[in-house]
C-alpha positions, 0 to 999 in steps of 0.5 A, a space after each residue: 407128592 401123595 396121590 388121593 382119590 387121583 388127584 396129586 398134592 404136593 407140600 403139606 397137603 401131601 401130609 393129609 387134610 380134612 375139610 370143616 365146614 363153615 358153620 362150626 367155625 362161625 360157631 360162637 357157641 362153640 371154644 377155640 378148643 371144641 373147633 381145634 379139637 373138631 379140626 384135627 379129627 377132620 384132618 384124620 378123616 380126610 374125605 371120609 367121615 369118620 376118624 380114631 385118634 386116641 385121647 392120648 394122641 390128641 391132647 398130646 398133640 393139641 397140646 391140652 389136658 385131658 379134662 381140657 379135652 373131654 370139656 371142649 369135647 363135651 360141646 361137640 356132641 351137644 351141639 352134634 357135630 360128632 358123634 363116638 363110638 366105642 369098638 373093642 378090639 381083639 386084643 382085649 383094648 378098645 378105640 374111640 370111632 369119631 363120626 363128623 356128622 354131615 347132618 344135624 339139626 339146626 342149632 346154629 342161630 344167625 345171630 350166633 354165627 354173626 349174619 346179622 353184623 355182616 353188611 350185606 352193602 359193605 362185604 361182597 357177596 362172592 367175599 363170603 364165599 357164596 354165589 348169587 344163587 346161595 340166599 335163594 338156596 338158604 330160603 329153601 334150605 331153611 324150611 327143609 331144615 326145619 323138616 329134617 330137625 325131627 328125622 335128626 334128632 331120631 336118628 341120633 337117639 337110634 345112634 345113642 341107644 345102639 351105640 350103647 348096647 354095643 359098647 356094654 353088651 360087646 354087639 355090633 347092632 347096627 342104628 339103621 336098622 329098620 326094626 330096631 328103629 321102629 321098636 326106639 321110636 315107639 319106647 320114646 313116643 311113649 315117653 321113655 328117655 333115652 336114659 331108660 334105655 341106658 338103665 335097661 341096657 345096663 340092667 340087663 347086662 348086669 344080669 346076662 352078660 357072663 350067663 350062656 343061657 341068656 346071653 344071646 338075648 341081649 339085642 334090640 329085639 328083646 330089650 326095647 319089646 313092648 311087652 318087656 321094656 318097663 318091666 326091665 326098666 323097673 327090675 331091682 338088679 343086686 348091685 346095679 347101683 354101686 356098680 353105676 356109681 362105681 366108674 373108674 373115671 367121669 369127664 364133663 361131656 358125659 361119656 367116659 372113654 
């Protein structure tokens, strides 16, 4: 028997588990794969959001190949349901952070999820786990979505640009930062990509990283200023290029750890 939060379970459950929510397993987008894969980083979780298995452990246990799991993993983070970080730790390695991201903009159709097989005559209301007062909640839940869209997919933008700089520049800047906000979405609202930022990023790491003197301004509020973004974003770094097309290895879902 284990204790969690003060409540006791006994059996498997004592063993830990994570909760999936319905909407990624209704998925059709989405492989048996990307929701097993999702499934056991939930387990980690448990009641928190974030979890950091390794690969290794994973494609162990799941029993699939690497380039299997990076392929699958791939539509999890296009679709949004997780988001990863890389943190290095004292010892000179480093681990992958896994975020299940609790909201997301909405990218699951009815059609997708099979709402529109489903008749409503035939099959229970309470059979599909909802209560009389769910079909209200999604009329209202649809419009807030919409309107909430926007506000998710910049925070994912400030999450991807943040979480870049610290991979690259070894920082522990945070996204949520009111400033550095404000300085992401006025770059992107001058149609700068979020690959610019990368390109600047690794430019200037490139060219600061080992240098004492210049090390230190390796940080939002130097790289995304107004007055200084185009002009790293266009600088000719020696070597940047190779050095670009020069990693180690590459996977399908577009990050390489």
């Amino acid at each position: 028997m284990a204790e969690i939060n003060g409540v006791k379970y006994e059996g498997i459950l004592a063993k830990g588990f994570g909760l999936i929510p319905r909407m990624l397993t209704r998925d059709k987008d989405l492989s048996i794969e990307a929701k097993a894969i999702y499934a056991y980083l939930a387990a980690f979780a448990g009641n928190n959001n974030e979890a950091f298995p390794s690969v290794e452990l994973i494609c162990s246990e799941l029993n699939i190949s690497e380039n299997r799991y990076h392929k699958h993993r791939k539509a999890l983070l296009e679709k949004q349901y997780i988001r990863i970080r890389r943190e290095r730790l004292e010892t000179g390695f480093s681990k992958n952070h896994y975020e299940l991201v609790q909201m997301i903009p909405d990218t699951v159709s009815l059609q997708n999820v099979g709402i529109g097989n489903v008749g409503i005559r035939n099959v229970g209301i309470q059979n599909e786990g909802t209560n009389s007062n769910s079909l209200n909640k999604n009329n209202i839940n649809s419009n807030s979505n919409k309107e909430n869209i926007t506000s998710c997919k910049q925070d994912s933008a400030y999450s991807a640009v943040v979480d870049y700089l610290n991979l690259k520049a070894n920082t522990k800047y945070k996204s949520t930062a009111g400033a550095t906000k404000k300085l992401i979405k006025a770059r992107l609202d001058e149609g700068f990509t979020i690959d610019d930022f990368k390109t600047v990023i690794d430019k200037k790491v490139a060219t600061w990283l080992h240098d004492p003197q210049f090390s230190q301004y390796l940080r939002p509020s130097t790289l995304f200023q107004a007055s200084k973004f185009e002009g790293y974003l266009n600088e000719r770094v020696k070597g940047y290029e190779s050095n670009r097309t020069s990693h180690a290895k590459e996977y399908s879902d577009g990050i390489n750890f």
